[in-house]
N, C-alpha and C positions, 0 to 999 in steps of 0.2 A: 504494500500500500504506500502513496505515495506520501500522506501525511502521518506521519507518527504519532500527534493528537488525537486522531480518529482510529487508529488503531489502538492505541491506548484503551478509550472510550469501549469499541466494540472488544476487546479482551476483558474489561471488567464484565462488561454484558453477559457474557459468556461464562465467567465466575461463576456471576451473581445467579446466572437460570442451572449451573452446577450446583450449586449450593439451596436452591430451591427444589431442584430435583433430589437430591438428598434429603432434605428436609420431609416433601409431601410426598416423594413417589412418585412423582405424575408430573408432565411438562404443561407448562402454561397452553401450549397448544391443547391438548387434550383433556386436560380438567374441566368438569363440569360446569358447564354454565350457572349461575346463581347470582344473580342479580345483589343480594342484601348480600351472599357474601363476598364479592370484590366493593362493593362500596363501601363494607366493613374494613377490608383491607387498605385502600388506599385512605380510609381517614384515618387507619392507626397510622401509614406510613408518613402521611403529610405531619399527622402528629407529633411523631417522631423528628419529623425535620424542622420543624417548629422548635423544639426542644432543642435539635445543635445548634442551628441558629442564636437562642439564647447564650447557649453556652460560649458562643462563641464570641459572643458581643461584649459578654463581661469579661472572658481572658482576654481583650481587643483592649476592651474599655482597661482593666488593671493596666496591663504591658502600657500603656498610652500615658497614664497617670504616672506608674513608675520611672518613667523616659521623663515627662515633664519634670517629675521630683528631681531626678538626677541631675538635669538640666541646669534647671535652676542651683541646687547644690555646688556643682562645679561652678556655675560664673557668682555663685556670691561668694565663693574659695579665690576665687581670681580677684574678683573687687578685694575682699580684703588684703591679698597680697600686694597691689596695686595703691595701696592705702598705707603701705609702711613701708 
């Protein structure tokens, strides 16, 4: 393949229906139709991403705060050096 992005992309795919197929036995293709249960599913999975999302925002938000803190630490270390 010509982009390595998208090969990337389709080899997790392929993972993730390995790992589903372990899981249920059965491939997405031939699983039973059921209406209430994929819509069950995909509001646990959105769910789910809802939830990294968060996570993600706070370890953003900390690392961002920390950098600021540091920041600031280092140039008031310089002002006072600058100062004597």
């Amino acid at each position: 393949m010509r982009d390595k992005i998208i090969q990337q992309v389709v080899d997790k795919f392929q993972q993730r229906s390995d790992v589903g197929y372990k899981k249920y036995g059965v491939t997405l293709h031939d699983d039973e139709p059921n209406m209430h249960k994929w819509i069950n599913h995909l509001q646990e999975e959105l769910m789910d991403a809802v939830n990294y999302l968060e996570k993600l925002k706070m370890s953003m938000t900390e690392a961002l705060q920390d950098k600021i803190y540091q920041d600031y630490k280092e140039e008031e270390a310089k002002q006072q050096s600058n100062d004597t």
